[in-house]
NUTOR-865996 format. One record per residue: residue in one letter; x, y, z of N, C-alpha, C, O in turn. Coordinates in steps of 0.05 Angstrom, whole numbers, padded with zeros to 5 digits, always signed. Layout:
NUTOR-865996
AXYZXYZXYZXYZ/...
END
This chain:
NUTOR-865996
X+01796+00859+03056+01791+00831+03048+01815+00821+03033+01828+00837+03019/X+01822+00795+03036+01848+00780+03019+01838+00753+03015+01829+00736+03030/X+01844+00755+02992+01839+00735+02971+01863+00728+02967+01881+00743+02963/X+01865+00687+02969+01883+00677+02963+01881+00654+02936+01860+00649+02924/X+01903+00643+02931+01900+00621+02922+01883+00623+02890+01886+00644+02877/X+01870+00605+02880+01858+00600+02857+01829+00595+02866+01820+00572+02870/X+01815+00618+02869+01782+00614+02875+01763+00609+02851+01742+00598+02854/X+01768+00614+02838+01760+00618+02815+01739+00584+02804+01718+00582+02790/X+01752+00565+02815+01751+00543+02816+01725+00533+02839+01717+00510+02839/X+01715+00550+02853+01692+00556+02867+01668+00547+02854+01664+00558+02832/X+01651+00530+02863+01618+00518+02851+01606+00542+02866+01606+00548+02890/X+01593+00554+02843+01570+00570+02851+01560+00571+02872+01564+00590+02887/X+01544+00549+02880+01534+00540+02904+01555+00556+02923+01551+00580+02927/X+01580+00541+02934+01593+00541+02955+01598+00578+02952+01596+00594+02971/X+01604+00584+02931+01608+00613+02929+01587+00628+02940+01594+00643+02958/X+01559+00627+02932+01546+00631+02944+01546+00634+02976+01552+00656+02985/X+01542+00617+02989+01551+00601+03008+01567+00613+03023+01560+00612+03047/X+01589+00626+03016+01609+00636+03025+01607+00670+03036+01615+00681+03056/X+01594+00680+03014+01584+00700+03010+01555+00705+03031+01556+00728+03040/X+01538+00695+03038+01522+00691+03067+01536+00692+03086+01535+00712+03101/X+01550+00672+03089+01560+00663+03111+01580+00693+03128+01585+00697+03152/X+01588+00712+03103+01614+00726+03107+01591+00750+03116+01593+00762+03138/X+01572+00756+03098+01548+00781+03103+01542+00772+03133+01558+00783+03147/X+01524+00757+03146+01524+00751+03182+01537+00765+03196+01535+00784+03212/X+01563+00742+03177+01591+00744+03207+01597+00770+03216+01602+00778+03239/X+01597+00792+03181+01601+00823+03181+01573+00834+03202+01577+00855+03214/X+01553+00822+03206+01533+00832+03209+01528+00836+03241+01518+00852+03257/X+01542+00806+03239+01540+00798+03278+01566+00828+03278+01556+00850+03281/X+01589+00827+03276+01606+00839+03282+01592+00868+03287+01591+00876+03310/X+01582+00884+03268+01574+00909+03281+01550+00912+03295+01544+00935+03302/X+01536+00891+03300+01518+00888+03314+01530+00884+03344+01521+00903+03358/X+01548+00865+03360+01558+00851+03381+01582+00848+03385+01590+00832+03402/X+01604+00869+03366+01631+00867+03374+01633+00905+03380+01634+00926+03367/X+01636+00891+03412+01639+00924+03426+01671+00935+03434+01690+00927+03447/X+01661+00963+03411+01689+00966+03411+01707+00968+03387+01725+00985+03383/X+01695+00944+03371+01711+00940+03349+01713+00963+03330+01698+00982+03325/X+01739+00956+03320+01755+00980+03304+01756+00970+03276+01752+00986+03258/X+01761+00946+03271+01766+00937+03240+01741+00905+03246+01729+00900+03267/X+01742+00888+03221+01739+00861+03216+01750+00859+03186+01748+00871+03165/X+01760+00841+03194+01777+00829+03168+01765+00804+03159+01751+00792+03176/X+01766+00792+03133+01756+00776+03113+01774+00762+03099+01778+00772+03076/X+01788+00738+03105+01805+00730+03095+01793+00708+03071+01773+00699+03084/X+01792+00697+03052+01790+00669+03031+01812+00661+03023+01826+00676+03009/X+01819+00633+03030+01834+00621+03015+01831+00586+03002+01821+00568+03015/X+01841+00584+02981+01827+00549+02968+01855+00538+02965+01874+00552+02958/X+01855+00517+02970+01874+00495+02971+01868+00467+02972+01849+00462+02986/X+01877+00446+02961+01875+00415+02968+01841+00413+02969+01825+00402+02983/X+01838+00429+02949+01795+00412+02955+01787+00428+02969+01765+00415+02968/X+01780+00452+02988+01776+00455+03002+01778+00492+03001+01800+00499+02993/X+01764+00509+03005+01757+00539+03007+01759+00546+03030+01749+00528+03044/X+01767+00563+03043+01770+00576+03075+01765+00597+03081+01783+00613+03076/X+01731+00612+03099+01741+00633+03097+01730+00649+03129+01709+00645+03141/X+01748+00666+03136+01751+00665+03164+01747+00706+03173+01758+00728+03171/X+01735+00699+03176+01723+00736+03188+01728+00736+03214+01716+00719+03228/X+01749+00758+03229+01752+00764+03247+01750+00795+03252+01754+00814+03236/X+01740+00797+03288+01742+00825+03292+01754+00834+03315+01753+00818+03334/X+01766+00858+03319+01783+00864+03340+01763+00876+03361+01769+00900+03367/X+01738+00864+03374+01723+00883+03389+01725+00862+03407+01735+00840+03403/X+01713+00874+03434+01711+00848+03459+01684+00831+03454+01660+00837+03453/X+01696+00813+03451+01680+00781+03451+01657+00782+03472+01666+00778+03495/X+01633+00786+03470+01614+00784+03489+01602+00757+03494+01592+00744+03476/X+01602+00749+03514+01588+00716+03530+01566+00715+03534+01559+00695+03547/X+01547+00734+03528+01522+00739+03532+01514+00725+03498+01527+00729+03478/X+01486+00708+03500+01488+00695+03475+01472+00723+03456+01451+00732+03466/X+01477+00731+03441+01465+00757+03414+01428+00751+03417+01414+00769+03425/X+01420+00732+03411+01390+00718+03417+01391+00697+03430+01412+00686+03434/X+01366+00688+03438+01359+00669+03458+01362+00640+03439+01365+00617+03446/X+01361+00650+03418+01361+00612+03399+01399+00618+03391+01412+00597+03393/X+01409+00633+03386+01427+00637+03375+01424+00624+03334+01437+00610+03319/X+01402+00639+03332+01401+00635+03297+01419+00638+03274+01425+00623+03255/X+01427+00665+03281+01448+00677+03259+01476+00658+03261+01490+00654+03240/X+01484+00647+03286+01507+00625+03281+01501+00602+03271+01513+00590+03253/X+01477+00592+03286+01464+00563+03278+01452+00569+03251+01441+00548+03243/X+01450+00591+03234+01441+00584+03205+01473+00584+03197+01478+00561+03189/X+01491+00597+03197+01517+00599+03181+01528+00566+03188+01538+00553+03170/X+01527+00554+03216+01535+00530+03213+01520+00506+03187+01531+00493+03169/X+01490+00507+03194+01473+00487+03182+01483+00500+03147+01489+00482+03131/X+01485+00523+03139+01487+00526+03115+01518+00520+03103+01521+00529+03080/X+01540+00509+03113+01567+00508+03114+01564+00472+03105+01572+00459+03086/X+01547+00461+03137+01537+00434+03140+01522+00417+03116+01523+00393+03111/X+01509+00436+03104+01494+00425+03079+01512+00421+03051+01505+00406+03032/X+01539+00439+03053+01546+00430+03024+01570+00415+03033+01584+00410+03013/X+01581+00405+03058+01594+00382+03063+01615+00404+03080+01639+00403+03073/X+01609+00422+03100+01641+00439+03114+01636+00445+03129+01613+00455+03128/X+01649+00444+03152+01640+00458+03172+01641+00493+03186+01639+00510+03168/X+01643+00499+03199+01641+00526+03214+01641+00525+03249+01626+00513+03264/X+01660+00539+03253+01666+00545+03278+01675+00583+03280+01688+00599+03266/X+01654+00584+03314+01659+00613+03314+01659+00613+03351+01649+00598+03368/X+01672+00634+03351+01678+00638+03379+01702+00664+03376+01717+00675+03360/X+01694+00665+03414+01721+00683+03417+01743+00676+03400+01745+00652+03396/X+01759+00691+03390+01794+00681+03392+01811+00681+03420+01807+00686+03444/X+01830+00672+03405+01854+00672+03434+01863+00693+03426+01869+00707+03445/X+01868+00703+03407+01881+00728+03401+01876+00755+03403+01891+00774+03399/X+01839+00754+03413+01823+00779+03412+01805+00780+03402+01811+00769+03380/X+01777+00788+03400+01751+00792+03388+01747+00762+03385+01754+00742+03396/X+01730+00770+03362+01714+00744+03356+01719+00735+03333+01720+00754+03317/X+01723+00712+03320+01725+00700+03298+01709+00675+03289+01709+00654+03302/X+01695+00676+03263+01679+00658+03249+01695+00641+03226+01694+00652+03203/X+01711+00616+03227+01721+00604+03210+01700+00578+03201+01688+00561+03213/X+01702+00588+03161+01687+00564+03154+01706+00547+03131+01722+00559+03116/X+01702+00521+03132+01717+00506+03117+01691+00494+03095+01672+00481+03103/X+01696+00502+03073+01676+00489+03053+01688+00470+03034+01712+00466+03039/X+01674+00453+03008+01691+00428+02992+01694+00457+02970+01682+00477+02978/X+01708+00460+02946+01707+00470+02926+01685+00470+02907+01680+00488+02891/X+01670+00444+02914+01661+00433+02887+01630+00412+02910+01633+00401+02932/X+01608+00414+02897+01587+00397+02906+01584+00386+02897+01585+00391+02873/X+01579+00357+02905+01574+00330+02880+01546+00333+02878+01533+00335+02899/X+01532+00335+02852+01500+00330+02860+01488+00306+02868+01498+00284+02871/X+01469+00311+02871+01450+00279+02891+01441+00269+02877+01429+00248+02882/
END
């Protein structure tokens, strides 16, 4: 795992947040990345904004993991709720990768 930047600066919430989102991604990975040898965990915060991107070197399967596809569609809706999004898919580079972009900071309602 690599940690960049000044996280520290992280709202609970989104840390939280982050921390789900990264347990899954690890989760889908040894569950549906066949093959795979490593997954890596990258975070980094900059300009407003937290990044954190789990990739794995196993072959990307096209077959959907479940019939609803839950475990992606909760990590999106939970990214979606504190204002960031999430994208996951194959890479171009190999395996599969889950990148999520969150705010630093939640405004309350």
């Amino acid at each position: 795992m690599q940690v960049s930047d000044d996280v520290d600066a992280v709202d609970p919430a989104v840390s939280t947040a982050l921390y789900l989102i990264a347990a899954e991604a690890v989760t889908n990975a040894t569950r549906h990345a066949s093959g795979a040898t490593q997954v890596t965990i990258d975070v980094a915060a900059s300009r407003g904004q937290v990044r954190l991107r789990i990739h794995d070197d196993g072959e990307a399967s096209t077959a959907s993991p479940t019939p609803a596809g839950y475990g992606l569609r909760g990590m999106a809706e939970r990214a979606g709720l504190l204002g960031g999004t999430l994208q996951a898919g194959p890479d171009p580079d190999g395996g599969w990768s889950v990148d999520a972009s969150l705010p630093l900071t939640v405004r309350a309602s």
